[in-house]
N, C-alpha and C positions, 0 to 999 in steps of 0.2 A: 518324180513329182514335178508337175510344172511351178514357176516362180509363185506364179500367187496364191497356189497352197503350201508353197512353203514360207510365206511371211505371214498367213494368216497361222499355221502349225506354230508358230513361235508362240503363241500367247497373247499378242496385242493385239489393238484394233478389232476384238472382239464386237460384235454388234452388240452395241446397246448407247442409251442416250436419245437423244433428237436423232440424230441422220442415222445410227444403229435401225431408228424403229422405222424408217425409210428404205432403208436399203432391206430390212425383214420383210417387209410388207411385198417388192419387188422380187423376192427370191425365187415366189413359188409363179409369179406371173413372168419371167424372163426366160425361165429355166422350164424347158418340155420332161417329164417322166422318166422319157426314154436317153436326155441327153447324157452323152458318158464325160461329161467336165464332172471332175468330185464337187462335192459339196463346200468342203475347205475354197476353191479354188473359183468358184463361185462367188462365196461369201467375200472373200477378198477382192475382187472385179470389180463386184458392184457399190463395195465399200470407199475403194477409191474413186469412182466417178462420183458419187453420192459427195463425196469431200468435194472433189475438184469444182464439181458447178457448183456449188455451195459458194466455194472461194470465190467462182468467179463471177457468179452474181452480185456478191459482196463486194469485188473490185471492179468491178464495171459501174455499180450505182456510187461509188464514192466520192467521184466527182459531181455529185448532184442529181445523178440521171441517167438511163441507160438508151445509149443514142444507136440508130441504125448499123454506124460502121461495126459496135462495138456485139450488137447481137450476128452481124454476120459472121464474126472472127470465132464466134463463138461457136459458130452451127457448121464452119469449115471445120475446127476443132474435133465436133462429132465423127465429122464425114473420115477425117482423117485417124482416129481411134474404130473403125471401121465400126461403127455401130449401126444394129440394124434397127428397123423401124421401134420395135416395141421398147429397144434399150435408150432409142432415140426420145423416146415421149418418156421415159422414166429422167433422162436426162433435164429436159423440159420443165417438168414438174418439180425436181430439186430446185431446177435455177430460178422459175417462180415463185415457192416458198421461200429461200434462203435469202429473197428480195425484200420479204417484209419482216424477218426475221430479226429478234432481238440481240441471237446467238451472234459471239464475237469471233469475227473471222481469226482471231488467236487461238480458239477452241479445235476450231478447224485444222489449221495448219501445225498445231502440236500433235491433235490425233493422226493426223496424215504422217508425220513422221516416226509416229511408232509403230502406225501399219507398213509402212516400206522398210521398217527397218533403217531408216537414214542410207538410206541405198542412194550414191551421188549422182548416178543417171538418172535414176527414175525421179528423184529430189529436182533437178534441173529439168528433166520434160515438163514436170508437173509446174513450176513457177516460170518457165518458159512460155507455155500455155497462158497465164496470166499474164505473162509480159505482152505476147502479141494482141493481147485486149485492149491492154493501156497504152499502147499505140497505135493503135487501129485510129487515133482522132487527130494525129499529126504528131510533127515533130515535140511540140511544145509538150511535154508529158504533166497533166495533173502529180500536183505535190502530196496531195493527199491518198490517188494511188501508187505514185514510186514508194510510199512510207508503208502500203500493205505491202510491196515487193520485197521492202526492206526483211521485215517481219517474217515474210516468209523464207530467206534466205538463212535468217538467223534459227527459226525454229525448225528448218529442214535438214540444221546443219551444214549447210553448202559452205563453200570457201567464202570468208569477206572480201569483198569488193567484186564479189561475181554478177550484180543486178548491176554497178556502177558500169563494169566494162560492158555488158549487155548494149544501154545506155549510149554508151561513148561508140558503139560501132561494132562492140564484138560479139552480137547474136547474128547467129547464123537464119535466115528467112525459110520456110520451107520449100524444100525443091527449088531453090535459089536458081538462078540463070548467072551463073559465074560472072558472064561478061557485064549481064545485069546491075546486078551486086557489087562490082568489083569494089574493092578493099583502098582504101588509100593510104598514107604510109602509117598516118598519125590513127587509123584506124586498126592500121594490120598491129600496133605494140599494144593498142589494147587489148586485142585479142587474145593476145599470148600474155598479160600480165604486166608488160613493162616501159619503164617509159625510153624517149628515145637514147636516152643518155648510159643506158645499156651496154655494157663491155658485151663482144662476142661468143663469149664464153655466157654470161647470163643469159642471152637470148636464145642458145642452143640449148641449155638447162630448162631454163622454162618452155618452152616447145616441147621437147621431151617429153616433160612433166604432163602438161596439158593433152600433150595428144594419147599419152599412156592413159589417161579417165578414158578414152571414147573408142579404142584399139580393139578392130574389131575379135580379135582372138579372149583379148580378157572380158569383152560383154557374149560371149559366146557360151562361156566359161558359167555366167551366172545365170545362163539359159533365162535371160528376159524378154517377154512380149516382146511382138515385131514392132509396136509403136515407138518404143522406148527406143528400140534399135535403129529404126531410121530417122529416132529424132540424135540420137548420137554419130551416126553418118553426117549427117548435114553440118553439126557443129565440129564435126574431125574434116572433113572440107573445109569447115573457117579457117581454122586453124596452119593446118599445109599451106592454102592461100594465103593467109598472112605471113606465113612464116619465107615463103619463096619471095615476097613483094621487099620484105625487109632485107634478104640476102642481095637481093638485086642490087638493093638502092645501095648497100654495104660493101656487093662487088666480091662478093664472096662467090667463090664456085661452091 
């Protein structure tokens, strides 16, 4: 069974509520007769994008207003969740409702975490995805959405301090240009967790650590979508890179 009938198989994230009757309503217009995706695995797809432009209608207008850069970031998002036209206007349609919507993106982001299962890659695609919105308008990041970032780190269960090092330098950009990107020193100990004051011993430990979430043998293991997959490549690329930029400056072979 693919991932996302098997986290919809658990029991949560059942359809029902506001985006339940959303995401029902798109079941029978996304899904042809003859296509052999189960049902389960279906209901579970469309469940989390239903969530995710919810969220991120929600943290795009929090700063007052939903500006050009931040519907672009939004519609590369799609392209990049490889969505095809009709998944793409169902996409649409969440993020215009969810705009004028009373429902509290808290709502959102608890039910999202019980449909993944607190799964910590899929947890980090997902409020990654919002992070590239809330900075799509520059450096200066709105307070009031780093504080849905917050929220959503806490309700998805992710590690604390994962949106701050984001933040500080340690999100990975997609399909990055290395040389582009490149890391700086006080960037690369974010990435990895630590500050520079770091015994060698702690910085190889955490490396470790961090790069074991993103390996690609253990995401293999939990047979997740390819989005998921190459959005944890990219952040296992941070990572290595910051960790080689630290040994450098440390003189470490």
């Amino acid at each position: 069974m693919n991932w996302w009938g098997k986290v919809i198989g658990t029991g949560v994230g059942m359809i029902g509520g506001p985006i339940g009757a959303l995401a029902g309503a798109a079941l029978g217009h996304l899904y042809d007769d003859d296509d052999p995706t189960s049902q389960n695995e279906q209901k579970a797809r469309i469940l989390y994008l239903a969530y995710f432009f919810s969220c991120a209608a929600k943290v795009a207008k929090a700063d007052g207003g939903i500006s050009a850069e931040e519907i672009q970031v939004t519609e590369s998002l799609m392209e990049r969740m490889g969505l095809n036209d009709k998944t793409k206007d169902f996409a649409k349609n969440v993020f215009r409702k969810a705009k004028v919507s009373r429902r509290s993106i808290d709502d959102d982001l608890k039910e999202t975490g019980r449909l993944i299962g607190y799964e910590p890659t899929v947890a980090q695609s997902f409020l990654g995805g919002l992070y590239e919105i809330v900075r799509s308008n520059g450096k200066k990041l709105n307070e009031m959405q780093v504080r849905y970032l917050l929220r959503g780190e806490e309700r998805l269960k992710l590690r604390p301090g994962t949106v701050q090092a984001w933040i500080r330098g340690g999100y990975a950009p997609p399909q990055q240009d290395t040389d582009e990107y490149a890391l700086s020193l006080e960037e690369s100990y974010d990435a990895i967790g630590l500050p520079k004051t770091a015994t060698d011993k702690e910085v190889k430990i955490a490396y470790r650590s961090k790069a074991a979430d993103f390996h690609p043998d253990k995401l293999n293991s939990k047979n997740l979508p390819d989005e998921f997959i190459a959005f944890a490549n990219d952040q296992l690329a941070r990572i290595n890179q910051a960790h080689d930029i630290i040994r450098k400056a440390r003189g470490l072979t």
